[in-house]
Structure formats: structure tokens, C-alpha cells
N, C-alpha and C positions, 0 to 999 in steps of 0.2 A: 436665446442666450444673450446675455445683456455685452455690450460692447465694449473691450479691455479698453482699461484706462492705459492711455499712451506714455510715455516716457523717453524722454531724449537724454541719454547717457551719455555724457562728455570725459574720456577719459584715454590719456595716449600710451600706458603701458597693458598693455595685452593680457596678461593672466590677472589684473583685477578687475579689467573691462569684462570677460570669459565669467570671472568669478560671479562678480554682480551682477550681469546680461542670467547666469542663468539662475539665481536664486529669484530674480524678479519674475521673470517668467516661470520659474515651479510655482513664486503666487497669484499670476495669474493678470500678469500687465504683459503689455505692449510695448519691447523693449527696439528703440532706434537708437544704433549705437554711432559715435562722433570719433575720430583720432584727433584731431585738432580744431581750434577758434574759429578756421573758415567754414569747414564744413560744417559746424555745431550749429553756426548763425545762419548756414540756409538750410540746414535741417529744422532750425527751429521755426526756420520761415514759412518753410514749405509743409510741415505737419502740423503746428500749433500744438506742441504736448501737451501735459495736463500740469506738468510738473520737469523743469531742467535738473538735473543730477553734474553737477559742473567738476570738474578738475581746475584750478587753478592755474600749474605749470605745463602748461599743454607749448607745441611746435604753431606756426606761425601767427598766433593771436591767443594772448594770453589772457586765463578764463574772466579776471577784472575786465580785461576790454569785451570780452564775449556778455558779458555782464551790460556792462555800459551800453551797448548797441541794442541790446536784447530791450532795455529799458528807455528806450528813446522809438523806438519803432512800435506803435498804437496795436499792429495786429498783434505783437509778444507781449508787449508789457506789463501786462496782467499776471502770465505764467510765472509759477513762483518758482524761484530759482535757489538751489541749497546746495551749496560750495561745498567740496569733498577738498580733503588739502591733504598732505603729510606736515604742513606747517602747520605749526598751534600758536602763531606768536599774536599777540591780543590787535596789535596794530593790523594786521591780514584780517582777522574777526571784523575789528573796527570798519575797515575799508570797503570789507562786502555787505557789511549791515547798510555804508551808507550810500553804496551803490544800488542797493534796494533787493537783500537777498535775504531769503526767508529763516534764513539755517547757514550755520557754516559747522562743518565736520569735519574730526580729526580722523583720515579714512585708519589708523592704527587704535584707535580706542570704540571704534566698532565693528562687531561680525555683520554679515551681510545681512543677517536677518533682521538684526537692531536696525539696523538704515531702513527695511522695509518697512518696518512698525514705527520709523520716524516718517518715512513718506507718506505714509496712511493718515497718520495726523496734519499736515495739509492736505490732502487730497479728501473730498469725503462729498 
């Protein structure tokens, strides 16, 4: 059986974290899931996903910083990282493009399963 691809979930309210934890796992990923910045950036440290799933307004390290750190540290910086927001504003876009993030999504303009078949497209 070939080896789920991993995924580190960053996201601090609970029934979309629930939501998306379990439509990724009905397809068949490996989902480690984050409540906030600190623990994202040594989950990310300690698993090396394949792919971050980021929240942006997370509790003590906001997902730009989680971003920033993720992208300065050699063993992460490769893993591509795609920003989940409720913010659509072009300057948030702008900021995580140039922080080095593969995607940024507006988590209210897609079902979980569109996100899957957007992660799929980097991941392959």
C-alpha cells in the first residue's frame, strides 16, 4: 500500500478544521492537524508534509509569520504552502504570493472537496 501523502492542517476554529481533517482523509491523505503558528511551525518541523494548508488569523503566530519562518528554515522551505483565509482582500493575496505561497484561498468560495482537487494539483 503506497504511503499517504502527509498534510499539515493549520486552522483555529474547530468545525472547519473537523470539516476539512475529514474530507482529506475520506481521500486518502494524512491529515496532522495545527490550532495555532507555534505548533504549525514545529509540526511542520517535526513531519516535513508534503503540502501546509495554512489559516492566516490563527492565536499566537499569525499564518504570514508561520509563512515567513516556514520559508527561511532549509529543512521546510520547499513545502508548498496555500493560505486558506476568510479575507479576499488582493493585498493578503499580494503578501502571501510574496512571502512564497503557492495558493491563497478564499476558505468561503470553496467546498472541501474543491480544496482537495486544488491540493492534488500541487502535490503529484
Amino acid at each position: 500500500m503506497p504511503t499517504k501523502i502527509k498534510i499539515l492542517l493549520v486552522e483555529d476554529d474547530q468545525a472547519i478544521l473537523e470539516m476539512y481533517k475529514m474530507k482529506f482523509t475520506e481521500e486518502g491523505y494524512d491529515i496532522t492537524a495545527a490550532e495555532d503558528g507555534m505548533t504549525a511551525l514545529e509540526a511542520a518541523k517535526k513531519e516535513i508534509p508534503k503540502m501546509v494548508l495554512l489559516d492566516i488569523i490563527l492565536p499566537k503566530l499569525d499564518g504570514f509569520s508561520v509563512l515567513e519562518e516556514l520559508k527561511k528554515d532549509p529543512k521546510t522551505k520547499n513545502i508548498p504552502v496555500l493560505l486558506l483565509s476568510n479575507l479576499g482582500q488582493d493585498s493578503d493575496k499580494e503578501k502571501g504570493k510574496k512571502l512564497g505561497a503557492v495558493d491563497y484561498c478564499v476558505k468561503s468560495d470553496l467546498t472541501p472537496m474543491q480544496l482537495v482537487e486544488k491540493v492534488r494539483t500541487y502535490i503529484k
